[in-house]
C-alpha positions in Angstrom: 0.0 0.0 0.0 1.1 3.8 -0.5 0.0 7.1 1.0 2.2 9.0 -1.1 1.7 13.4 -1.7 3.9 14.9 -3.3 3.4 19.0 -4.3 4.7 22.1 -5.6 3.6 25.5 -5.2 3.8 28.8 -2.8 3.2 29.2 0.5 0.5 31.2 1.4 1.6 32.3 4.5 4.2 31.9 7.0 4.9 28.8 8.8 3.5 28.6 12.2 6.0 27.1 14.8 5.2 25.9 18.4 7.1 23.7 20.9 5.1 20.4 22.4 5.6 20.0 26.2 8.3 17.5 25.4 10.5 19.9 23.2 9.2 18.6 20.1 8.9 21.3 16.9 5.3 21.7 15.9 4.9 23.5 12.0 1.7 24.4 10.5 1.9 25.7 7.3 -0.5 26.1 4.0 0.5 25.4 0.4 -0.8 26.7 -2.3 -0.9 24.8 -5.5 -2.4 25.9 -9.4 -4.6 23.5 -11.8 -4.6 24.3 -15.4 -8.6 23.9 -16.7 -7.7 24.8 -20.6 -9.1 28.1 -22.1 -12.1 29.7 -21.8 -14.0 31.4 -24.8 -11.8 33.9 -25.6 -8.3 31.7 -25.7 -7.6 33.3 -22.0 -5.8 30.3 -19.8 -7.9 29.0 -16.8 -6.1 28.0 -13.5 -7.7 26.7 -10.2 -6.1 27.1 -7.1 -5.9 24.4 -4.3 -4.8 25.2 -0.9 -2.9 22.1 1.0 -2.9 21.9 5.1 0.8 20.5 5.6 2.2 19.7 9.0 6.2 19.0 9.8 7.2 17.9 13.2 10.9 17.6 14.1 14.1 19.4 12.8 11.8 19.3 9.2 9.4 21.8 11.2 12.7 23.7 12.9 14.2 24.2 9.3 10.3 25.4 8.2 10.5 27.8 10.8 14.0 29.7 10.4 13.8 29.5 6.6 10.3 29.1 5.0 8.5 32.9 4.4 5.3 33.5 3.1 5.4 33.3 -1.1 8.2 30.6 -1.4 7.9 27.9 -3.8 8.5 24.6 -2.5 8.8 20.9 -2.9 6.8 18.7 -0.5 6.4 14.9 -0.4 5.1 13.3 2.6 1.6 11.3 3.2 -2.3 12.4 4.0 -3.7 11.9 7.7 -7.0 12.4 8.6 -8.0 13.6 11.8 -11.1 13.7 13.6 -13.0 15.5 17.2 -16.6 16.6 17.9 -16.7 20.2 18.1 -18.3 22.3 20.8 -21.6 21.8 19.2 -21.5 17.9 19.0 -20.7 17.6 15.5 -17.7 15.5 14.0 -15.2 17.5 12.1 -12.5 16.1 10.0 -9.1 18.1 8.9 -6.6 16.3 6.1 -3.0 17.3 6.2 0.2 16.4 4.3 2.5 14.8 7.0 5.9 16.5 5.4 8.4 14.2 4.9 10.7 16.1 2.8 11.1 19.8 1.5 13.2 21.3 -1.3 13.3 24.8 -2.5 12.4 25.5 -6.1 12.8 28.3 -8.0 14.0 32.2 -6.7 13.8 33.0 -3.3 11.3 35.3 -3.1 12.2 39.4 -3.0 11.3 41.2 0.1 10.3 44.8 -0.2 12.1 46.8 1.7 11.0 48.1 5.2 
């Protein structure tokens, strides 16, 4: 069996780092990825975008947090997990994430503006 993601595309914001109790890097992060559809009517190109929940854990989520920024393109593999709770209200709510694995830059580095 295989539970295999792999991705590429921008991140649409920056990574969000936390420490468990036990020490352990915690990285939230969301990817954004781009679909060609074909052309419409008038010959114009038609893209969907696709935003991916990832989580890293580990150094994977230390190097996420001292390197990853909001707009760079990356290279993601890792595999889905599906989690599950009852919310305050009773009902079950499900999230899917990208377990990271492995991430590679691609492309420029992004330019900042200046402050």
């Amino acid at each position: 069996m295989v539970n295999k993601v792999i991705l590429i595309g921008n991140l649409a914001a920056d990574p969000d780092v936390k420490a468990t109790p036990s020490g352990t890097y915690v990285a939230k992060m969301r990817l954004a990825t781009n679909s060609y559809l074909g052309k419409d009517e008038s010959g114009h190109r038609k893209e969907a975008s696709e935003f991916h929940n990832l989580v890293a854990f580990g150094k994977t989520a230390e190097f996420a947090g001292q390197y990853l920024k909001k707009g760079r393109s990356l290279y993601v593999e890792g595999r889905l997990h599906t989690s599950s709770w009852d919310d305050t209200a009773g009902q079950k709510r499900y999230r899917t994430e990208v377990v990271v694995e492995e991430v590679k830059f691609v492309g420029q580095k992004p330019v900042e503006a200046a402050a």
